[in-house]
N, C-alpha and C positions, 0 to 999 in steps of 0.2 A: 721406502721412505714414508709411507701411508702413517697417519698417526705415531707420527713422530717429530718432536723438537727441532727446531734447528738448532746447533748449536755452531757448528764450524763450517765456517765459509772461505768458498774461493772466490778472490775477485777477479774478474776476465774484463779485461780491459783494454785502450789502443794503447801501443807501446809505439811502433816507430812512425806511425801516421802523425803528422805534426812535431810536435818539439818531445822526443824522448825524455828530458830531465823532467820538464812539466808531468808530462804521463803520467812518473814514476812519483813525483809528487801529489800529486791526485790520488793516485791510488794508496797514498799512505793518507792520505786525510781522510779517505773513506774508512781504513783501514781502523784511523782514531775512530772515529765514529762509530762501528759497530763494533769497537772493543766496549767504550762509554755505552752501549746498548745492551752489556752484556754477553756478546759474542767474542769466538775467536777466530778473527778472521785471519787468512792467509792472503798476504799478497805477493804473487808468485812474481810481480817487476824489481821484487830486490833481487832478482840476478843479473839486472843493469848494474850490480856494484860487484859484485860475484865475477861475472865478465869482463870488468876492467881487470882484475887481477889473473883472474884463467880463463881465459874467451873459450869459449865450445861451440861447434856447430850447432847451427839454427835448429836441426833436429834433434838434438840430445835434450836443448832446452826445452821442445817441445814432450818427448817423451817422457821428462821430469814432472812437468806441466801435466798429463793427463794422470801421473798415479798419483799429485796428490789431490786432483780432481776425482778419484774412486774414494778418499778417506775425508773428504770434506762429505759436509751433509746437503749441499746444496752447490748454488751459485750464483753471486750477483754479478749482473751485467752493466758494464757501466755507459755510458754512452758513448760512441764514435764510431767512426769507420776502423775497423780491426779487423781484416782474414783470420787472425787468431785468435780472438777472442770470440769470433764467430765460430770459430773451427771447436773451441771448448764449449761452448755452449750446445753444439750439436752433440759434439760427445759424452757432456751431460746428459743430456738428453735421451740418449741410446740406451745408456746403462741406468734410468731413471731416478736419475737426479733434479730435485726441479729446480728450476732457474728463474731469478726474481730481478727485478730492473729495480727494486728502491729498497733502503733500509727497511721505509715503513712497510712495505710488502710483507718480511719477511717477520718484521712484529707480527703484524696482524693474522699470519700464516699462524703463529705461534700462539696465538689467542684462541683462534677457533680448535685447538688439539689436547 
């Protein structure tokens, strides 16, 4: 990832810690937001809409969840208590992806390259 752009992000997020609909909306306002910044972000909670229609075990969505965390260029993390989101961030990590807590992070990431 060394000298290189971000361009596509994943956002890792709390999903069922507190009010799921809220989550999923949060993560779509960031999702505006780093589009308006130029980015493409992914946010992997629209399978709260996916899952009303064909529910899959908590593992599938998870294993979905990390391969398109190998074809993002990054990761933002967003704030809450989340074992998942925690669990993607570690496994960003592993496979050296970096992982950023604020839009402006990831500007500014993109300044210096």
């Amino acid at each position: 990832m060394e000298n290189q752009k971000i361009k596509y992000v994943y956002i890792a997020s709390p999903y069922s810690k507190g009010d799921p609909a809220v989550n999923v909306r949060e993560s779509f306002v960031i999702a505006d937001d780093l589009l308006e910044c130029g980015f493409v972000p992914y946010p992997p909670l629209y399978t709260h809409f996916w899952h009303i229609i064909s529910p899959k075990p908590y593992h599938k969505w998870v294993r979905l969840d990390l391969e398109w965390i190998k074809k993002c260029d990054c990761i933002l993390r967003l704030p809450g208590i989340s074992n998942g989101a925690d669990g993607e961030v570690e496994f960003a990590k592993k496979i050296g992806k970096p992982v950023f807590y604020s839009i402006e992070e990831i500007v500014e990431y993109n300044k210096l390259i």
